[in-house]
N, C-alpha and C positions, 0 to 999 in steps of 0.2 A: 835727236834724229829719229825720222821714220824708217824703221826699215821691213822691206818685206820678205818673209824668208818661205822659200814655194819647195818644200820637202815631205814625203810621202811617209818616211821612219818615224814615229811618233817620239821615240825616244833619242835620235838626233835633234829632232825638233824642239821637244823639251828641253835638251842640254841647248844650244841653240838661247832658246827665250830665256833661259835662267843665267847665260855668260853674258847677254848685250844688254838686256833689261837694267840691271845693276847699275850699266855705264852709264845712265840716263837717254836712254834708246824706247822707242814705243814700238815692240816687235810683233805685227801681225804674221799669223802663219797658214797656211793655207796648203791643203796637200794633194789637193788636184789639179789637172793644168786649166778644165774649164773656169773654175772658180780663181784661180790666179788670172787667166787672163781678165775678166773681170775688174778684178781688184785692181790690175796696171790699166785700163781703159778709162776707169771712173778716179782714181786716185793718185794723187803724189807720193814718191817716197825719196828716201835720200840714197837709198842702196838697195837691192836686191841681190839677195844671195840662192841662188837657181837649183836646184836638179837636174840632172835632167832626164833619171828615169822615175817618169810620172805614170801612174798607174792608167791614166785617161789620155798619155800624149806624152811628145817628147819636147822635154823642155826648150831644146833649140829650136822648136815653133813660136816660143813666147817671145827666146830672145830676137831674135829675126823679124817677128813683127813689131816689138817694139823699136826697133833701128830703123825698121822703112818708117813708121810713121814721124821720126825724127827725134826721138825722147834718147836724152844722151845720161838718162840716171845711169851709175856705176853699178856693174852685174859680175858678180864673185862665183863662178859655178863652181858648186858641191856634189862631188858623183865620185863613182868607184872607178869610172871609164878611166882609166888612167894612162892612156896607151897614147901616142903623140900623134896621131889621127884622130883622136876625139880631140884631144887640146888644141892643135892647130884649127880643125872644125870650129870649135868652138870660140876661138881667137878670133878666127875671119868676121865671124860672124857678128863679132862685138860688146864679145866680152871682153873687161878690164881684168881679169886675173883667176886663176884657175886653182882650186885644193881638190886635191884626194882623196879619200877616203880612205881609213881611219885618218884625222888629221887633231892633232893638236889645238885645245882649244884657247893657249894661249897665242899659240902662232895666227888662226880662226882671226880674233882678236887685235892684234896686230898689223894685217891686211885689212883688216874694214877700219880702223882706225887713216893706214896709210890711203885707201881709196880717196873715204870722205875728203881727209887732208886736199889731194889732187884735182877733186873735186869743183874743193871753195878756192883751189888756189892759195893756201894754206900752207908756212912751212911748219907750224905743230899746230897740237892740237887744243889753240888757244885763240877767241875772237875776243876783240876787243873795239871799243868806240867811244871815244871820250875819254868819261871818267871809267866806265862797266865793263867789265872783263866776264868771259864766260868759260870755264875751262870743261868741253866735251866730253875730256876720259875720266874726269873727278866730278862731274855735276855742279861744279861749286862755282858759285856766282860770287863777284864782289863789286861793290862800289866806291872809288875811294880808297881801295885798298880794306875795306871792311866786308868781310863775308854777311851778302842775303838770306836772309834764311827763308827760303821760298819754297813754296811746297811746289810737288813734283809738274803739278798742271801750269803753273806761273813760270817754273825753270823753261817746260818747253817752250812757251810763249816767247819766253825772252831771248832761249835761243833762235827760234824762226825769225823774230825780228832782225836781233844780228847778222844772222846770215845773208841781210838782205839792206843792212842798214847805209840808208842815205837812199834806198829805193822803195816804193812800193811792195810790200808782201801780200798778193793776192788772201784775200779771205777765205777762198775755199782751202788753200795751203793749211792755211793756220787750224781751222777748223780738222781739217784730216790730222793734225799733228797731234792738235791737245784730244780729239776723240775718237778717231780712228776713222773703221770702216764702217757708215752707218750713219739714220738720220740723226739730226742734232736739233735741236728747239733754236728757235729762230734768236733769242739772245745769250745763247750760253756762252758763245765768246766773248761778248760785250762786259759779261760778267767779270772776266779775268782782266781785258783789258782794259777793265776803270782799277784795278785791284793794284797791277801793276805801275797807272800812272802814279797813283799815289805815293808807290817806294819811292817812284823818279821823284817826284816833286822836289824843287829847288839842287836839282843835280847840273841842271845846264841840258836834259836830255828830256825827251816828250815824245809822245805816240799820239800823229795824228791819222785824224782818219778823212779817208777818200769815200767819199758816197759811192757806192756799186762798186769799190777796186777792191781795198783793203787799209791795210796799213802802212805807217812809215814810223818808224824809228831816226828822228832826225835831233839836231843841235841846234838850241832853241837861241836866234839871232838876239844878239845883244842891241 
């Protein structure tokens, strides 16, 4: 998963990248609000986890304009504001789910696990298609019942695909997922996803491609 986390603490932030990363998570962080809105105008992500006292702005600007333009990514706000007039503010306004400060970063944890879930429509946090299972909170791929050994840039691949299997996954998606925020060389994805067809080969399972869409993750007709 991508996720964007727009906090100003450098040391929540680090704890933050160091508790989601692990889970097979690609956590950009960004601690102003001009530079976060940016990064939600030009990019995808699967969650965002908010502030919302921003050194340059208040975070309930970002989420507010992301709802009017219609982007229904899941938004976890992280703030000290603790008082049921910031929460309900914030609730209206559209956010999915509110923490504290000081909070727990198992519980942290546990609510971005549950959003994501909500999210895909998800009742754990396990996709599957075909033979290929992908488990979120353990990174671990299988085929078959036999564990991928796949390195960290092919896991996300394989996850975006899933998330999206039996449809098109836009190529810019894919491209923000396996490299973030930033330009990218015009074949670096092509790269992973000839890497990847190859595990498939003779799975019953194929990545094809759409000229100008992206990809698909589909079940290759008998």
């Amino acid at each position: 998963m991508r996720l964007l986390v727009i906090e100003d603490d450098p040391l929540i932030a680090r704890s933050l990248d160091q508790a989601l990363t692990p889970l097979g998570n690609i956590v950009e962080v960004f601690t102003h609000h001009a530079q976060a809105r940016e990064a939600l105008q030009s990019g995808h992500f699967d969650l965002v986890l908010l502030d919302l006292g921003l050194p340059d702005g208040n975070g309930l600007t970002l989420l507010a304009e992301l709802r009017q333009r219609g982007d229904t990514t899941p938004v976890l706000i992280l703030t000290a504001r603790d008082g049921i007039d910031d929460r309900v503010e914030g609730l209206d306004l559209g956010a999915d789910d509110y923490l504290a400060k000081p909070f727990s970063l198992a519980e942290l944890e546990a609510r971005v696990r549950a959003l994501l879930r909500r999210s895909q429509q998800r009742v754990d946090n396990r996709l599957a298609f075909g033979a290929l299972t992908f488990d979120a909170t353990s990174g671990v791929a299988t085929l078959y019942e036999q564990v991928l050994d796949l390195p960290r840039r092919e896991l996300l691949l394989l996850e975006g695909l899933m998330l999206h299997a039996g449809s098109i996954t836009p190529r810019e998606a894919l491209e923000n997922r396996l490299f973030g925020y930033g330009d990218v060389g015009p074949n670096a994805l092509e790269v992973y996803i000839s890497r990847l067809r190859k595990r498939l080969e003779g799975s019953g399972l194929r990545i094809r491609t759409f000229r100008g869409l992206g990809y698909r993750l589909e079940e290759v007709s008998s």
